[in-house]
KOLFI-699123 format. One record per atom (N, C-alpha, C): residue number from 1; residue in three letters; atom name; x, y, z. Coordinates in steps of 0.05 Angstrom, whole numbers. Example, Ala and Ser with C-alpha at 12.3 -4.5 7.8 and 13.67 -1.06 7.14 Angstrom:
# KOLFI-699123
1,ALA,N,264,-114,156
1,ALA,CA,246,-90,156
1,ALA,C,264,-66,156
2,SER,N,257,-45,142
2,SER,CA,273,-21,143
2,SER,C,258,1,157
This chain:
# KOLFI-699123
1,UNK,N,2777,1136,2745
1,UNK,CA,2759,1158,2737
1,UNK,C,2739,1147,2716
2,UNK,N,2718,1147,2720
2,UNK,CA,2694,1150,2701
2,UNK,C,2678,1164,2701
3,UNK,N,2684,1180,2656
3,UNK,CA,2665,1196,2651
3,UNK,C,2653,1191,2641
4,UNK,N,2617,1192,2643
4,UNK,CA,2599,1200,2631
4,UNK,C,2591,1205,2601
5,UNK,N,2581,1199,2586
5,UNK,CA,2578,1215,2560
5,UNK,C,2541,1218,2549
6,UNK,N,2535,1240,2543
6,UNK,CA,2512,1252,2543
6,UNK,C,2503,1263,2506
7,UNK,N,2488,1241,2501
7,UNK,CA,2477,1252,2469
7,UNK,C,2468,1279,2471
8,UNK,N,2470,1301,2453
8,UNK,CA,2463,1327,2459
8,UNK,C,2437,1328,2429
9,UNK,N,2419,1363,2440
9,UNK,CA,2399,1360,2412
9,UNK,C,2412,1360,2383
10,UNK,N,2444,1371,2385
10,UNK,CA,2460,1382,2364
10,UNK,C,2478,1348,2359
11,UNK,N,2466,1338,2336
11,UNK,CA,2487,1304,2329
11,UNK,C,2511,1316,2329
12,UNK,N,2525,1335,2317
12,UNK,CA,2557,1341,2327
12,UNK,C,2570,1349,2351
13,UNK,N,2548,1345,2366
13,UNK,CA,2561,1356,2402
13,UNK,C,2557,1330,2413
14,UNK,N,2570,1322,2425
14,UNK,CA,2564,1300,2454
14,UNK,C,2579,1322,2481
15,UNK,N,2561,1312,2504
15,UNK,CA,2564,1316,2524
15,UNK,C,2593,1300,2544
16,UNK,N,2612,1309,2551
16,UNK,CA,2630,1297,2572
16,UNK,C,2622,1298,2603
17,UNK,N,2617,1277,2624
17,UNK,CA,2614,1291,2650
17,UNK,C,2630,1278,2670
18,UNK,N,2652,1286,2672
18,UNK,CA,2682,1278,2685
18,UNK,C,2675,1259,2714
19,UNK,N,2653,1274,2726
19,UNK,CA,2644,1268,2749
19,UNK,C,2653,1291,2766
20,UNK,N,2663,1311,2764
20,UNK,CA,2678,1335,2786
20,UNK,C,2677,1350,2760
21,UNK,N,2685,1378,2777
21,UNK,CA,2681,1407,2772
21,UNK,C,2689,1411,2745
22,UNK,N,2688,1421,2719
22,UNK,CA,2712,1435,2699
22,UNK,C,2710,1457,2709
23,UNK,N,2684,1470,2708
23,UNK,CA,2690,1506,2715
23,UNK,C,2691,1512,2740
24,UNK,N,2700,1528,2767
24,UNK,CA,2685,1536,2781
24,UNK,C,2669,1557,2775
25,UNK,N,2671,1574,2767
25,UNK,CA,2655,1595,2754
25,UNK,C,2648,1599,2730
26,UNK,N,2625,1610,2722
26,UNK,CA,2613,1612,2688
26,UNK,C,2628,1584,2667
27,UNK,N,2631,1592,2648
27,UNK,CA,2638,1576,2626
27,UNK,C,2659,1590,2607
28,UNK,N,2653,1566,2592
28,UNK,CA,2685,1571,2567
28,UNK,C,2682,1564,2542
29,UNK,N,2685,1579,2541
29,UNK,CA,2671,1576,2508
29,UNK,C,2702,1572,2482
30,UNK,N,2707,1553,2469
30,UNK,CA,2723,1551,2444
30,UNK,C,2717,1548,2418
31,UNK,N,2707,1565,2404
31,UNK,CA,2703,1549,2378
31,UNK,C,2720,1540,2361
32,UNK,N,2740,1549,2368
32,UNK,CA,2765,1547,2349
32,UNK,C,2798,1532,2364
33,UNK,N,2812,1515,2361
33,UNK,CA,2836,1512,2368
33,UNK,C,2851,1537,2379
34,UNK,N,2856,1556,2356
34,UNK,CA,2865,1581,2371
34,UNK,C,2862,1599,2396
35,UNK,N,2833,1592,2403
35,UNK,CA,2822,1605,2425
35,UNK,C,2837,1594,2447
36,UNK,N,2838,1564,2446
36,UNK,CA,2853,1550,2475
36,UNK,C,2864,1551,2484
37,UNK,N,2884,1569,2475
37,UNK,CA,2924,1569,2488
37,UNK,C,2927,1575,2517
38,UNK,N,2901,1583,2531
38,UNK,CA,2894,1583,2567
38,UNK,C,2890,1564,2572
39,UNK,N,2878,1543,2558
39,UNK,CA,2873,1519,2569
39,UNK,C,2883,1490,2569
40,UNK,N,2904,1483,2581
40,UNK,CA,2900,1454,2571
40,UNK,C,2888,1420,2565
41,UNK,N,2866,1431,2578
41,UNK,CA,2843,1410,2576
41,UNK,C,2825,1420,2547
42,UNK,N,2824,1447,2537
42,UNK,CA,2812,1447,2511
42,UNK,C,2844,1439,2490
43,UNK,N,2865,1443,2504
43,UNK,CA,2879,1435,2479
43,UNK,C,2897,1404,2474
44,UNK,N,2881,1390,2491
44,UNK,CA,2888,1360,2490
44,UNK,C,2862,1346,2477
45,UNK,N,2832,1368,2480
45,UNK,CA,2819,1355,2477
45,UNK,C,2816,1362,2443
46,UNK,N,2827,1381,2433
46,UNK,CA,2831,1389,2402
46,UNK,C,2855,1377,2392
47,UNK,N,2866,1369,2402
47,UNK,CA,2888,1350,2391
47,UNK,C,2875,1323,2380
48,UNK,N,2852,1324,2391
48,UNK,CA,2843,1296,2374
48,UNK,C,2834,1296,2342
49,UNK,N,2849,1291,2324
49,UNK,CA,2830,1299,2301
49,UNK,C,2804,1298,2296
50,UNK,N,2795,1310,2277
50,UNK,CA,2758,1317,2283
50,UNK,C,2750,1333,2293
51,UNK,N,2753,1349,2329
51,UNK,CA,2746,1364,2341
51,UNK,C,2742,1380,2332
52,UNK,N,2722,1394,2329
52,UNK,CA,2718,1435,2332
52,UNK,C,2719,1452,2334
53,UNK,N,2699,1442,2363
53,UNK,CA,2698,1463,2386
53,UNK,C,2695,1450,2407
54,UNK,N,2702,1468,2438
54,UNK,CA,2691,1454,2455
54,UNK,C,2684,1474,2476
55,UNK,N,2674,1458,2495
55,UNK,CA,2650,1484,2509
55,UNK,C,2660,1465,2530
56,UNK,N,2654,1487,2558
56,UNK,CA,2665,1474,2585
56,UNK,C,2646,1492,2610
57,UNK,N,2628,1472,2616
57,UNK,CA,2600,1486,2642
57,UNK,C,2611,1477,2665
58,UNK,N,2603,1484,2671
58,UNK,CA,2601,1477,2709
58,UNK,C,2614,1452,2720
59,UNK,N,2602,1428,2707
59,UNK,CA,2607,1394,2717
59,UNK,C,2609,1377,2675
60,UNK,N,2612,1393,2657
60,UNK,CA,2615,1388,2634
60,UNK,C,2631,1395,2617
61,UNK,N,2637,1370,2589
61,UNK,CA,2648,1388,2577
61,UNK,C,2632,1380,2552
62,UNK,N,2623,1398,2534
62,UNK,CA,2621,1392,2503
62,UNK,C,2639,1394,2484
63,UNK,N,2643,1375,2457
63,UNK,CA,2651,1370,2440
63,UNK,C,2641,1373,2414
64,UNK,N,2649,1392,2399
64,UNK,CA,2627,1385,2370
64,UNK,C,2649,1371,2354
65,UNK,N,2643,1357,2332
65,UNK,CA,2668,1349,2314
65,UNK,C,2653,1350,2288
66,UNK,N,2672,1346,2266
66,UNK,CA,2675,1355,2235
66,UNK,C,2653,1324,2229
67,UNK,N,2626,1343,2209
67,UNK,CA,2606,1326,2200
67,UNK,C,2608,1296,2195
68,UNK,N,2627,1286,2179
68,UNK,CA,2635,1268,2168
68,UNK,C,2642,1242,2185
69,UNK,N,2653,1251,2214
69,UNK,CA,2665,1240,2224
69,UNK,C,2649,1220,2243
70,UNK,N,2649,1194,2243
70,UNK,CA,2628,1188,2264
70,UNK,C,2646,1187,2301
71,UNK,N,2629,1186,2311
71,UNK,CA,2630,1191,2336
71,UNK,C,2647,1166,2355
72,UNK,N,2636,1138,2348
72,UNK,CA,2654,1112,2353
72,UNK,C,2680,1117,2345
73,UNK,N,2688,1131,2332
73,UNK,CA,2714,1135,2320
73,UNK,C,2735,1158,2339
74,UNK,N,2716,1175,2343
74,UNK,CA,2738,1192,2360
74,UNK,C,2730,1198,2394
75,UNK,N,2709,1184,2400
75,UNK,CA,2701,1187,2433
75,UNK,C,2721,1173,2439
76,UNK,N,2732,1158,2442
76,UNK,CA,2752,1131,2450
76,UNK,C,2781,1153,2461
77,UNK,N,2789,1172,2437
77,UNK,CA,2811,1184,2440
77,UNK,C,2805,1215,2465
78,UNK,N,2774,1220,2454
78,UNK,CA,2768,1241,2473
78,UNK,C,2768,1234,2506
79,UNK,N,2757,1214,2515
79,UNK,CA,2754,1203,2539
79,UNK,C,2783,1198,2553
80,UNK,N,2805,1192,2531
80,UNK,CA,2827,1191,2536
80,UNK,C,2848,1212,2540
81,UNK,N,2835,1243,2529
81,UNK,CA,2851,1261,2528
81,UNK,C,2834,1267,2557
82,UNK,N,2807,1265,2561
82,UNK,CA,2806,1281,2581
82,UNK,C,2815,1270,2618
83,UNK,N,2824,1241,2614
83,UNK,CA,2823,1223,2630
83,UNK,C,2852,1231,2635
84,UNK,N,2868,1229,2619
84,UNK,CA,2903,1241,2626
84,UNK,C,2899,1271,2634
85,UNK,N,2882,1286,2628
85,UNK,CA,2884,1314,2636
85,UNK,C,2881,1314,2664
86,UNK,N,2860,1307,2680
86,UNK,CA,2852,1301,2703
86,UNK,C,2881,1283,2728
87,UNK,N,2888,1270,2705
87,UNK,CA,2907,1258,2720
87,UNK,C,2927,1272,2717
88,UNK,N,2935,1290,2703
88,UNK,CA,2959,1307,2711
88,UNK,C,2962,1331,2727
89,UNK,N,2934,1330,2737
89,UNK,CA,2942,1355,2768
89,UNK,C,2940,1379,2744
90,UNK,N,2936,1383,2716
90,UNK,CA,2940,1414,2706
90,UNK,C,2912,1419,2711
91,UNK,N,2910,1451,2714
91,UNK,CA,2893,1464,2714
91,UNK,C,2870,1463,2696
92,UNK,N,2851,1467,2688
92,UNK,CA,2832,1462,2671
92,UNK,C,2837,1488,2646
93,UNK,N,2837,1515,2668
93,UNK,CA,2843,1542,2653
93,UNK,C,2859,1547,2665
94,UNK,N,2897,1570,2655
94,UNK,CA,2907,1571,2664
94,UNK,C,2917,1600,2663
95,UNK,N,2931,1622,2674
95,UNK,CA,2933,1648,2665
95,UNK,C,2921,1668,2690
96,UNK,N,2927,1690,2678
96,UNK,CA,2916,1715,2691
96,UNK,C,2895,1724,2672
97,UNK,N,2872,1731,2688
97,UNK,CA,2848,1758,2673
97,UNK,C,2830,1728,2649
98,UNK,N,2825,1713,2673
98,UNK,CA,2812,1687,2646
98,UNK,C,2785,1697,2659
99,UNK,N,2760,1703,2637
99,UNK,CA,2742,1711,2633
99,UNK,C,2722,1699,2631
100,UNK,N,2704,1693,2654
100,UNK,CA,2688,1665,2650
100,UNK,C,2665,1682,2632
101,UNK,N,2660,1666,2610
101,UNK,CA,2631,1666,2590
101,UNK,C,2607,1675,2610
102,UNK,N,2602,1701,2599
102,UNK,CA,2574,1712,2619
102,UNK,C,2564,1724,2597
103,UNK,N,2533,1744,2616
103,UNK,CA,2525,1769,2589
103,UNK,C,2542,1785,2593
104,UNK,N,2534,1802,2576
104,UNK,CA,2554,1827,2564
104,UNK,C,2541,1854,2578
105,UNK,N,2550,1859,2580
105,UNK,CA,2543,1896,2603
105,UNK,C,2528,1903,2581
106,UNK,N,2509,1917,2605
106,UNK,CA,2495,1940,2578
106,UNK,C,2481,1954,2600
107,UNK,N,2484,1991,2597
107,UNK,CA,2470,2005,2604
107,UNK,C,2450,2024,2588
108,UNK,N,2444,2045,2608
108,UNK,CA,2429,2059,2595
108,UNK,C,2390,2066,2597
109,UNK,N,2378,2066,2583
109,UNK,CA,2349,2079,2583
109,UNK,C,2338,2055,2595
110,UNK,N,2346,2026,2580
110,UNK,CA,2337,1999,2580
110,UNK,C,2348,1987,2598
111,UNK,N,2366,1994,2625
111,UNK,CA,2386,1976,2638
111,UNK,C,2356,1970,2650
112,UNK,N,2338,1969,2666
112,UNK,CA,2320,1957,2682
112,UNK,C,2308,1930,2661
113,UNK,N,2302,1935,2642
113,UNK,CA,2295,1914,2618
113,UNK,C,2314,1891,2614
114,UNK,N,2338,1899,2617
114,UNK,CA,2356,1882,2609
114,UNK,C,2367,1869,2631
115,UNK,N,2360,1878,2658
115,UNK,CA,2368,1861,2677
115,UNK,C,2340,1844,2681
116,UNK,N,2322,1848,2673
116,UNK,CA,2298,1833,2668
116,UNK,C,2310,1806,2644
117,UNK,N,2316,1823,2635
117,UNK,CA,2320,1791,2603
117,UNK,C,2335,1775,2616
118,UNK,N,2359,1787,2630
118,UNK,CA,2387,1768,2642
118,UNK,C,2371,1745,2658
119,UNK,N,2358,1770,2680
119,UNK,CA,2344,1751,2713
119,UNK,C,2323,1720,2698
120,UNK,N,2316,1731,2669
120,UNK,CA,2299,1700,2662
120,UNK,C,2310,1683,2651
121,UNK,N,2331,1695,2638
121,UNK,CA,2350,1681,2624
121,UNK,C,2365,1668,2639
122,UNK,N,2380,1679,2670
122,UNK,CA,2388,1656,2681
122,UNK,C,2373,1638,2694
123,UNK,N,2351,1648,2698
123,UNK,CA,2333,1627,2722
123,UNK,C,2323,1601,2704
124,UNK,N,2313,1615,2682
124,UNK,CA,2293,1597,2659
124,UNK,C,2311,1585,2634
125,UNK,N,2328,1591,2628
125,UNK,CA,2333,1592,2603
125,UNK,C,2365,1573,2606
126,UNK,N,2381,1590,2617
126,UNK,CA,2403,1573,2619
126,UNK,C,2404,1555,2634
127,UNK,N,2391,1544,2655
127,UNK,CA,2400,1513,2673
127,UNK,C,2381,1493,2652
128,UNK,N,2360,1500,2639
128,UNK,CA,2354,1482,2616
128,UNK,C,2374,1479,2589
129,UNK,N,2388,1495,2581
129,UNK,CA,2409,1490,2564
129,UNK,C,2426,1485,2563
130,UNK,N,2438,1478,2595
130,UNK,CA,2459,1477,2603
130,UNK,C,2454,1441,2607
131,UNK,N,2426,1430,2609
131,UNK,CA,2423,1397,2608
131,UNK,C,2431,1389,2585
132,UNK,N,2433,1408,2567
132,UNK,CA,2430,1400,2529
132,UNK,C,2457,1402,2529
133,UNK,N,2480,1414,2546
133,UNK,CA,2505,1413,2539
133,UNK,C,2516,1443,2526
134,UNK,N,2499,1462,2527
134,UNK,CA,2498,1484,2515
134,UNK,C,2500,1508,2537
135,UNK,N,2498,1540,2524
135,UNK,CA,2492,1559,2544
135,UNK,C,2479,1575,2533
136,UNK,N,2466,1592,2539
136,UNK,CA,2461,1626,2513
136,UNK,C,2463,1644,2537
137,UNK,N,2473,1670,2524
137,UNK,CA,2479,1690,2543
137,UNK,C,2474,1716,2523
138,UNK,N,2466,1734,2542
138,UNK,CA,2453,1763,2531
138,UNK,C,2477,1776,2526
139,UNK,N,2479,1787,2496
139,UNK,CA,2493,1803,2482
139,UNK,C,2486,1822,2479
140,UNK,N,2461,1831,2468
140,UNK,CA,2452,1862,2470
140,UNK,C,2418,1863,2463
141,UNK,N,2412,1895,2472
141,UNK,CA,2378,1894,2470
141,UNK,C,2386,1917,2448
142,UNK,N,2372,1928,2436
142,UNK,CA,2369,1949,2423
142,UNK,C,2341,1946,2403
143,UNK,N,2314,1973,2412
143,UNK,CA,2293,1973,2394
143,UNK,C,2275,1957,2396
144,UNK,N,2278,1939,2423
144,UNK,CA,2260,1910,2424
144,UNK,C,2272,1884,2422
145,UNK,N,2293,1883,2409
145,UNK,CA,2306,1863,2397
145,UNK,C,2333,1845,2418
146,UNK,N,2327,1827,2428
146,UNK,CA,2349,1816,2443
146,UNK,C,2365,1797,2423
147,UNK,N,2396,1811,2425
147,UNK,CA,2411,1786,2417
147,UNK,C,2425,1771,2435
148,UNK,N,2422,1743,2429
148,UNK,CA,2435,1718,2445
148,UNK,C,2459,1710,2439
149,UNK,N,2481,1701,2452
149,UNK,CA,2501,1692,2438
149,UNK,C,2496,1650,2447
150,UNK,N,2502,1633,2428
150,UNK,CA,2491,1611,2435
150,UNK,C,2526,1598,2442
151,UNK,N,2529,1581,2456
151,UNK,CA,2554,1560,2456
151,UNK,C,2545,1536,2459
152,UNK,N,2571,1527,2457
152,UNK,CA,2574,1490,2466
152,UNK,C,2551,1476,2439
153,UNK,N,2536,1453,2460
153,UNK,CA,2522,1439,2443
153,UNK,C,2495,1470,2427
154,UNK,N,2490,1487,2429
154,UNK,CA,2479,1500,2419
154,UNK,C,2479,1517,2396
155,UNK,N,2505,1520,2400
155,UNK,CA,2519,1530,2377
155,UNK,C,2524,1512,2346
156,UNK,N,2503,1524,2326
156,UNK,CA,2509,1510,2308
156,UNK,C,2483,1477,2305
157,UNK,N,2466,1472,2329
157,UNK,CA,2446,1454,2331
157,UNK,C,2421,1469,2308
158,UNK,N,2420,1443,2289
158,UNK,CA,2396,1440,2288
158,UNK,C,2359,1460,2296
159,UNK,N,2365,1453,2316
159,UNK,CA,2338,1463,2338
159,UNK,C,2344,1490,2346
160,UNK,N,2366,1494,2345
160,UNK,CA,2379,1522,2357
160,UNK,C,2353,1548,2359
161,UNK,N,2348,1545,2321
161,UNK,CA,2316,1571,2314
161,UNK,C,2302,1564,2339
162,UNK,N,2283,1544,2336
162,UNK,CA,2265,1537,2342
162,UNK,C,2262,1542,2373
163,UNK,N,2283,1538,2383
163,UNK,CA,2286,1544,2422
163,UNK,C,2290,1568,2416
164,UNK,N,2303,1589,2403
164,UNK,CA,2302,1613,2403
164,UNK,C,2282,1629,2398
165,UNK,N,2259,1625,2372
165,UNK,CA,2234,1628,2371
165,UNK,C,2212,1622,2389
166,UNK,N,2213,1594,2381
166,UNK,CA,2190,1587,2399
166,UNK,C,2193,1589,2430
167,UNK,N,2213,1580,2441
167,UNK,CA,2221,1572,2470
167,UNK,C,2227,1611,2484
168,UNK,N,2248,1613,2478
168,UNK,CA,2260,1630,2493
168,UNK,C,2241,1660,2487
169,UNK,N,2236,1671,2460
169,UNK,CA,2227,1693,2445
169,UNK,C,2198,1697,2460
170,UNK,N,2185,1672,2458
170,UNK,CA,2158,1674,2479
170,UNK,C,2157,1676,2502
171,UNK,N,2175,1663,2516
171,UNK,CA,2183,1672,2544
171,UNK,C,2182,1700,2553
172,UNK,N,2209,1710,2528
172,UNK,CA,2216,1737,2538
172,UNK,C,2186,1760,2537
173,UNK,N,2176,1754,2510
173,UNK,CA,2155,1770,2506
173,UNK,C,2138,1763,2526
174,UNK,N,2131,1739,2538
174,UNK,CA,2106,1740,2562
174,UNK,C,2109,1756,2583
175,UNK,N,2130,1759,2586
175,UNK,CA,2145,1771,2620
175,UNK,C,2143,1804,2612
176,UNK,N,2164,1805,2594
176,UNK,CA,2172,1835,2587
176,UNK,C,2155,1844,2556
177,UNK,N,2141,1864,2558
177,UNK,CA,2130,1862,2539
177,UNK,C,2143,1892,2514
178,UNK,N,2163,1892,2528
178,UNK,CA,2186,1905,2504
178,UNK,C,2202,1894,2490
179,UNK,N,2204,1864,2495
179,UNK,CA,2213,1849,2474
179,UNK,C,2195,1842,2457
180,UNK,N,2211,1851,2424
180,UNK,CA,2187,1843,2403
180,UNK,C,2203,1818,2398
181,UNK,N,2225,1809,2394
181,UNK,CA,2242,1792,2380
181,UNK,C,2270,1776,2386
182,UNK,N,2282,1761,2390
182,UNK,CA,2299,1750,2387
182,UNK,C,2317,1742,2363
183,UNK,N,2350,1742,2376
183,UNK,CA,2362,1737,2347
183,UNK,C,2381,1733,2352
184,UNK,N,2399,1708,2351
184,UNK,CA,2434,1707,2350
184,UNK,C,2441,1716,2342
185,UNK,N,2472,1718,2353
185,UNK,CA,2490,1728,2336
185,UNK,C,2514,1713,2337
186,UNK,N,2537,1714,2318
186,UNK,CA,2556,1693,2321
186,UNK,C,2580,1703,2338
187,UNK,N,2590,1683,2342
187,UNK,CA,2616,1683,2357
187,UNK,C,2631,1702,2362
């Protein structure tokens, strides 16, 4: 097996690309150790000291690790956790009612608007963030205002404003012109 590894815009994320599937459907979002206990590929890959978080797309996985830490130091062990995972036939996610990372329902006065934000957001917005190792997904509209939820390499980048402002916020406002604004929200 050889994987892949992908610099992301965020210096604490690198990209993993196994060569085959992690998700079949949506994504997975961890920020925390605690979150993993469905997974055992996020919890071999947190067993490495340093780790984060880790985020898991389609044909990827991201990794963020603790500032300090340089990256020559713990890719070696990551490639390794995810290289025995693969080889042991376990599941990637394991359980009943596992919830792939999507937007969040929302009805109401605005549902035609907001299936507008989703339809650009997936066409435009997420298969470009999803190269970066990242995802963002619609959390809620209210008053004009779309909030995003960011993961993976996105979460926590650098650039994060700036694709949210500049990139995505102008988007939305060109298309739909009830969006005044954009704005994360955390985890």
């Amino acid at each position: 097996m050889f994987i892949q590894t992908e610099s992301t815009p965020n210096p604490a994320t690198l990209k993993f690309l196994p060569g085959q599937a992690v998700m079949q459907t949506g994504t997975a979002d961890f920020p925390t150790a605690d979150v993993a206990t469905n997974s055992p590929l996020a919890l071999r890959i947190f067993a490495v000291s340093g780790v984060t978080a880790v985020f898991f797309g389609p044909d990827f996985i991201t990794v963020t690790k603790d500032e300090p830490i340089d990256w020559n130091h713990i890719k070696p062990a990551i490639l390794g956790a995810v290289m025995e995972h693969y080889q042991s036939g376990q599941p990637v996610m394991e359980g009943e009612g596992i919830a792939a990372a999507g937007h969040a329902e929302h009805s109401g006065d605005d549902a035609e608007i907001v299936n507008q934000i989703k339809e650009l957001l997936d066409t435009r917005v997420r298969p470009a963030v999803a190269q970066d190792g990242g995802d963002i997904t619609f959390h809620g509209f209210d008053r004009g205002v779309v909030y995003l939820h960011m993961q993976g390499a996105c979460a926590g980048c650098p650039s994060s404003t700036i694709t949210l402002k500049m990139g995505i916020e102008n988007l939305l406002r060109h298309y739909i012109p009830e969006v005044t604004e954009v704005r994360p929200v955390a985890a």
